[in-house]
C-alpha positions as CSV (number, residue, x, y, z in Angstrom):
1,X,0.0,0.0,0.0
2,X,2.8,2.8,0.8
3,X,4.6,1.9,-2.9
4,X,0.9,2.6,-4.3
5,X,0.7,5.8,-2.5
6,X,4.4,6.7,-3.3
7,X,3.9,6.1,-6.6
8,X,0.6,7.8,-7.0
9,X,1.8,11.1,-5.3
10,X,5.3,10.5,-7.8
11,X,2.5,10.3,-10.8
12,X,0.6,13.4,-9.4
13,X,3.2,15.6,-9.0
14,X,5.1,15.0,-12.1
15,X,1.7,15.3,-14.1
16,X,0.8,18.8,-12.5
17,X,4.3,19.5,-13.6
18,X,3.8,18.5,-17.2
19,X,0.0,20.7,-17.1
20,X,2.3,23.9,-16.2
21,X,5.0,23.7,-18.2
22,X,2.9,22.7,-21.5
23,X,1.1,25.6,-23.3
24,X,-1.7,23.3,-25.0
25,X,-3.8,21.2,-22.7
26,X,-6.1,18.9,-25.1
27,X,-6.6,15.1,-25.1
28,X,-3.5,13.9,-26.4
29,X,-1.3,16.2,-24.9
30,X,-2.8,14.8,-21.6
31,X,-2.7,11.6,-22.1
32,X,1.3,11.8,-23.2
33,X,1.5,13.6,-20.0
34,X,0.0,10.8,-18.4
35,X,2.6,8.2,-19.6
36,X,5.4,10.3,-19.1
37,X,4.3,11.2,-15.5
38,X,3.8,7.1,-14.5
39,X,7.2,6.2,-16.3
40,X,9.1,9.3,-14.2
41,X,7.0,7.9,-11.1
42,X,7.9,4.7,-11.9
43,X,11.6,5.6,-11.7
44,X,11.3,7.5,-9.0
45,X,10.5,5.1,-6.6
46,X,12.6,2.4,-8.0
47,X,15.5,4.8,-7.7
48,X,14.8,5.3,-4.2
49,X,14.3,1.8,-3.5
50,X,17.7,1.5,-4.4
51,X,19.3,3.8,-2.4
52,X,17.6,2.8,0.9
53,X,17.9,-0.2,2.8
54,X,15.1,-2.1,3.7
């Protein structure tokens, strides 16, 4: 459950990100956002996974 939640706040906040910094907000540009936003999140927490101990 706390990965899930990591990785959804990971997916959030990178997606808000990609909303500001784009100029054009229609249905493809937010889906690409979308994709980009769970593959950073993704990262993200496998990233950190690696760096702490468990």
């Amino acid at each position: 459950m706390r990965r899930t939640a990591e990785f959804l706040i990971w997916w959030a906040a990178l997606l808000v990100l990609w909303l500001v910094l784009v100029t054009t907000v229609d249905t493809l540009e937010l889906a690409v956002g979308a994709g980009a936003s769970a593959l950073g999140a993704l990262a993200a927490t496998a990233a950190r996974r690696a760096v702490t101990p468990s």
